[in-house]
N, C-alpha and C positions, 0 to 999 in steps of 0.2 A: 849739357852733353855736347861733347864737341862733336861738328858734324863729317858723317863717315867717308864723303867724298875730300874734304881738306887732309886727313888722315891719310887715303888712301895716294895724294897725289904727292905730299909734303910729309912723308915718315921721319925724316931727318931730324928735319924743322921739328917737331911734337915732340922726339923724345930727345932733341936740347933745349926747350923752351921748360920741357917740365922736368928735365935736371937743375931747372935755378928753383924750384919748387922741393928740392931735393926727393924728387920722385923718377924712380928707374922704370922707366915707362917700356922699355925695348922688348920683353917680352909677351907684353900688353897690347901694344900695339902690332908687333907679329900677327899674335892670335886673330885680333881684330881682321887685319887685311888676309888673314887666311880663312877666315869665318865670311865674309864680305864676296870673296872670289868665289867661295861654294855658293852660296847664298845665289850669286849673280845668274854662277852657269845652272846651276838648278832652276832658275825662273827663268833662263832663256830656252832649256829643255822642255819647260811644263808649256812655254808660250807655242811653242812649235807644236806640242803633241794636241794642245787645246786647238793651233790652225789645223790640222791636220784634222781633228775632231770635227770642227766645223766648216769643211770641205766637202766630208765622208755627206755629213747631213746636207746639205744643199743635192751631192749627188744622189742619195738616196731618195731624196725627195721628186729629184727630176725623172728616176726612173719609175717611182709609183709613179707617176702622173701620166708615162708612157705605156704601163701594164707589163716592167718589168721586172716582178714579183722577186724572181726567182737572184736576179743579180743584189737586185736588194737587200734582198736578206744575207748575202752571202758579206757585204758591207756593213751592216749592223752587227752584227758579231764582231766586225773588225772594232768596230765603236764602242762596244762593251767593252773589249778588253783595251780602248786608248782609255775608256770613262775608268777603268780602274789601274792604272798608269796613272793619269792625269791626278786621282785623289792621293796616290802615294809622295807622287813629286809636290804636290801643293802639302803634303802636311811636313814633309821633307824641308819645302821654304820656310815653311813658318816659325819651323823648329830650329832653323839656321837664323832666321830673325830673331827669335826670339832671344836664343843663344846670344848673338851679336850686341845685339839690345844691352843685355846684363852687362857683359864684360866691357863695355860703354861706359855704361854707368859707374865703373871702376877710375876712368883715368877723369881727373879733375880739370878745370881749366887752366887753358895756356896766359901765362902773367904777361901781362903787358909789358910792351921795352923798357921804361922806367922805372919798371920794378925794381929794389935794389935786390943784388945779392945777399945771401943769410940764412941762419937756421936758425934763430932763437931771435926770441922777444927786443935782446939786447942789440941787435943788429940792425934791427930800424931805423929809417932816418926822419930823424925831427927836423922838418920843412920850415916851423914858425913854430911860435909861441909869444905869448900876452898876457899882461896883467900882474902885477904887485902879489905875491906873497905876503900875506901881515905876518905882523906881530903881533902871537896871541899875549896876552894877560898873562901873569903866573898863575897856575894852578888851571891852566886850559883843559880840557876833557878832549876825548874823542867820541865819535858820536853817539857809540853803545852806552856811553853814561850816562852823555846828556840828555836822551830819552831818558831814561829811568830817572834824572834829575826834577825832569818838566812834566814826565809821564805821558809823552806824546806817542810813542811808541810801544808794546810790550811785546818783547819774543819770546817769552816762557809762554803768556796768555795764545801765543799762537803756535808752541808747540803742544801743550794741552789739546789744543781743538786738533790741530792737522799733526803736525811734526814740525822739524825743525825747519828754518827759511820759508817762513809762512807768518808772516808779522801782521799785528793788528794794531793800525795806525787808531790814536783815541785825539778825541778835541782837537787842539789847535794842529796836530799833528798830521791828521784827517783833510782838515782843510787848508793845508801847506799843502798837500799831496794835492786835492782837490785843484787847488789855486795852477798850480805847475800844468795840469794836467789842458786845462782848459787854457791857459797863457800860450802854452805850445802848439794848441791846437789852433789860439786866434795868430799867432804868427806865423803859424803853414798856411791856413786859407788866404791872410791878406797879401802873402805871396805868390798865388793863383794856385795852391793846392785844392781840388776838393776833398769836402771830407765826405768821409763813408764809415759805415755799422757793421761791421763781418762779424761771420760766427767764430766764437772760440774753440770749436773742435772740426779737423778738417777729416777727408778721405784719403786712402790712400795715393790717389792717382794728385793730387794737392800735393802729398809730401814729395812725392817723382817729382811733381811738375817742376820746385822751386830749390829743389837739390839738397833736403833736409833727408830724405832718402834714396837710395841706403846707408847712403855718410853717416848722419847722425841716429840712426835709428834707436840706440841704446841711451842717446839723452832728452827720447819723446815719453813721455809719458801718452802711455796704448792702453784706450778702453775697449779691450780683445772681445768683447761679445759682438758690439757693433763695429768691432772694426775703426774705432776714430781716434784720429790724435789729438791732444790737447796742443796748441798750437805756441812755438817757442819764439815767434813774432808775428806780427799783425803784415809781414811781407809776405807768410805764405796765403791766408787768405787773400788778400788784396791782390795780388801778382796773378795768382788763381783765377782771377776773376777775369781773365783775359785769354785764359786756356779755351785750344780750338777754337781762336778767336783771327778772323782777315777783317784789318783797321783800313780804312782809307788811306793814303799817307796825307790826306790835307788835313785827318784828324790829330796827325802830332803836332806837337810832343801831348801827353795826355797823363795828368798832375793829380794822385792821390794820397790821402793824408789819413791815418784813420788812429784813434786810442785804442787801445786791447789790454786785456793785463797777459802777461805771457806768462807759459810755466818749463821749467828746466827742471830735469831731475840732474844735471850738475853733478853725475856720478864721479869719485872720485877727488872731489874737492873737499880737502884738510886745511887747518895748521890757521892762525893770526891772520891774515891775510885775507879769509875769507869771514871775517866774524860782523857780528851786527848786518848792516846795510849793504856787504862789500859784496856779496853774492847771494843769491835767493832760489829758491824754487816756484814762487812765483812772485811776479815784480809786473810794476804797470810800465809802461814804456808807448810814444807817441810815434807813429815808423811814419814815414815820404816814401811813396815810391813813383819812380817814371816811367813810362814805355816812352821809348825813343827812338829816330831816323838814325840810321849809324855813322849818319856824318856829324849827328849834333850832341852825343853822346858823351864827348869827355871832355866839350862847353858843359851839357849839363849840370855832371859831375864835379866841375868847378863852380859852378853856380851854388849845388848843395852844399858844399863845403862853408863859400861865404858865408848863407843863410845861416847853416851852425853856429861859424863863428859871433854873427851879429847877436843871434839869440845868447849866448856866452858871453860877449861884451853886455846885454845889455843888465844880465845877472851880475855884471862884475865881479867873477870869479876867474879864477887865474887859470890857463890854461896851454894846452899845446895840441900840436895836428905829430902825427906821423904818418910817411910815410911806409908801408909793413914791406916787407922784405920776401923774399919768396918760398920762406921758412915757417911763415909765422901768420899767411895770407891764407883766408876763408878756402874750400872746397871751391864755391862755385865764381870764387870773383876774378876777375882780369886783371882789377886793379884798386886797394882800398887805403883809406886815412883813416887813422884811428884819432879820435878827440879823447884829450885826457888832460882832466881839472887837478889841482894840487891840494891833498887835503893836509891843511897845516897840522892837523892834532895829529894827523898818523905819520906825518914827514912823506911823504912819497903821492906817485902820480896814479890816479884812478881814470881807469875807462869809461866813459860817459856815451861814446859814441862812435859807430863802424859807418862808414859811404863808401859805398862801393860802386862799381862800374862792372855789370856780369858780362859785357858784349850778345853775342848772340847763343852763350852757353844754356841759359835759362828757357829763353822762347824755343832755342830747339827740341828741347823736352817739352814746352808746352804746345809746339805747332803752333806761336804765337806770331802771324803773319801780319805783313801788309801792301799795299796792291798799289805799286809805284807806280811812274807818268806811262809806263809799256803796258801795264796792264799783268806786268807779271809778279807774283807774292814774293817777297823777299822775307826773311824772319828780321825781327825787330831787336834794339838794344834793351833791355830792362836795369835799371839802378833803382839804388833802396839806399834810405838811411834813416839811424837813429835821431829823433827831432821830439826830445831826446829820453832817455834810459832816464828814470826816474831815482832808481834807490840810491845811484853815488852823487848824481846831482842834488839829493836831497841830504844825503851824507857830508856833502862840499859845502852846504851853503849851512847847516848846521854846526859843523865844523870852525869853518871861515868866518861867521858871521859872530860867534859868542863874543860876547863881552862879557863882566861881571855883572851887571845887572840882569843879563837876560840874550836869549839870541834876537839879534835885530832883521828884520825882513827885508829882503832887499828891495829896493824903492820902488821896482817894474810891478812886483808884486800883491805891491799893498792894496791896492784898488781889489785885487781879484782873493784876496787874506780876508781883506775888514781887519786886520789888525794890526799895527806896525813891530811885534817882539813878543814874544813867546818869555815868558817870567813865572 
């Protein structure tokens, strides 16, 4: 949530930073600074009638103390009717807060300067890219077959139990996912991540907090009795976990790592494109995320990207970073690279992985502070990234890795497999 005094002093600035967003903020942000100005003079109103309250009562007090009954009372009546003043104009704020609040929650964040220009996928720029494309064998498969080749995978068996994008990994399949899950996890901690255990269904004040709502609210799946969402990354609990939270600043930067399996209801997704592995409604996925000092924040954020790429070189799958465009850039980020591995069977590039950089969009919905050399709370930078998205990394490396004999494991792996090919 961007915060309402920058809005209020830089209207300009907001609604041309989030026309590269191709979002028409100007009526949005109107409302806001006209929501904001009642909101103000309404609590500088109720602040005066509450002094003014508490003026009446000292004087009243001074005159019982004197045995002047009679004036007193003639001032407590005055009192009554500021105490029922004062409750109109206090529910009058709230309702302007609260107001405010909402249509807040409407405008997205401002993209960082390097954002490029764009409104579509194709418009992004690709900063780098690495690693050899093979050459498959004749008679190569894509990966929906090659489960059902090896038997590693069945998505019928996992539309029987649940519905569709709900796959049941079997044998060696199991333990390829297994393998991945745990590889990523010892290459986040030995980079000074910790890891941690969250729950899979959050609260509402969770989805506010990490900007899943009211954005995405139609692709959570909502257990409506108790109120809980099934959680569509392992950034909202973890990030959560720092709501209504004042860090020391000598505690930054502060490095969590945690496995989840996420679930997506992916409303809307048809056609080739999304078949076998390529999209799921629920997938395992390994998420990073940071709280950070705002001066060290888009160091960090180059730090994560590295660390991506290492883990990606050390699978030896081919791949590339973009930079997204202001079109095609998350709800709540400032600034994101998208990682994308080549799968040779399908000819085209798959998304493995988002890092982003939210600035201080996140912690101001979460009141995620911290208390600098003055002693005064400052809101904190929060980044998250994929480390990594499992079902195309596991798609890429099935894909990439077949031979005629068998798919071979890639070599990081095998220790954490026990088995070098899948036959």
């Amino acid at each position: 949530m961007l915060q309402i005094t920058f809005i209020r002093e830089n209207q300009e600035q907001v609604i041309k930073a989030l026309a590269k967003r191709n979002f028409d903020a100007q009526s949005v942000v109107e409302e806001v600074v006209q929501l904001d100005e009642k909101r103000r003079a309404t609590q500088v109103e109720l602040d005066t009638v509450l002094s003014e309250s508490n003026r009446l009562s000292k004087d009243i007090g001074e005159l019982m103390k004197s045995g002047e009954k009679a004036k007193a009372a003639i001032l407590k009546e005055k009192t009554v009717v500021l105490k029922e003043k004062s409750k109109d104009l206090s529910d009058k704020a709230e309702a302007l807060a609260f107001a405010l609040t909402q249509k807040l929650y409407t405008l997205p964040n401002l993209p960082a300067e390097i954002v490029p220009e764009g409104k579509t996928p194709e418009e992004n720029l690709n900063v780098y890219q690495q690693g050899e494309i093979p050459v498959l064998h004749e008679g190569a498969m894509p990966h929906w077959e090659l489960v059902k080749k090896y038997d590693i995978i069945d998505f019928e068996l996992g539309t029987k139990i649940t519905g569709a994008g709900f796959p049941v990994y079997k044998g060696k399949g199991a333990r390829l996912q297994r393998a991945l899950i745990n590889y990523f996890l010892d290459k986040n901690t030995e980079a000074g991540y910790t890891e941690v255990q969250v729950p899979l269904l959050v609260n509402e004040a969770s989805g506010y907090g990490t900007g899943q709502l009211p954005d995405k609210e139609g692709q959570m799946y909502h257990s409506t009795v108790d109120d809980l969402y099934l959680i569509p990354t392992a950034e909202v609990p973890v990030t959560n976990m720092y709501r209504d939270v004042i860090i020391n600043e000598s505690d930054l930067p502060i490095l969590n790592t945690a496995y989840t399996p996420c679930f997506r209801r992916e409303a809307g997704s048809y056609g080739a494109h999304v078949r076998g592995l390529n999209r799921l409604h629920q997938f395992d996925k390994v998420e990073l995320v940071r709280i950070e000092h705002p001066d060290n924040s888009y160091k960090a954020l180059d730090g994560m990207v590295e660390h991506v790429q290492g883990i990606l070189q050390e699978l030896k799958l081919p791949y590339r970073i973009l930079r997204l465009c202001g079109g095609d850039m998350g709800f709540t980020a400032a600034l994101t690279y998208d990682f994308e591995l080549f799968s040779t069977a399908q000819e085209r590039w798959l998304e493995i992985s988002s890092v982003s950089n939210f600035e201080t969009f996140q912690a101001n919905r979460l009141k995620l502070r911290f208390k600098d050399k003055d002693g005064k709370n400052q809101l904190a930078h929060t980044l998250n990234g994929s480390s990594l998205a499992l079902p195309r990394v596991l798609a890429g490396i099935l894909e990439n890795y077949q031979t005629p004999e068998g798919i071979v494991i890639p070599e990081v792996l095998r220790p954490y497999c026990g088995f070098d090919i899948i036959d």
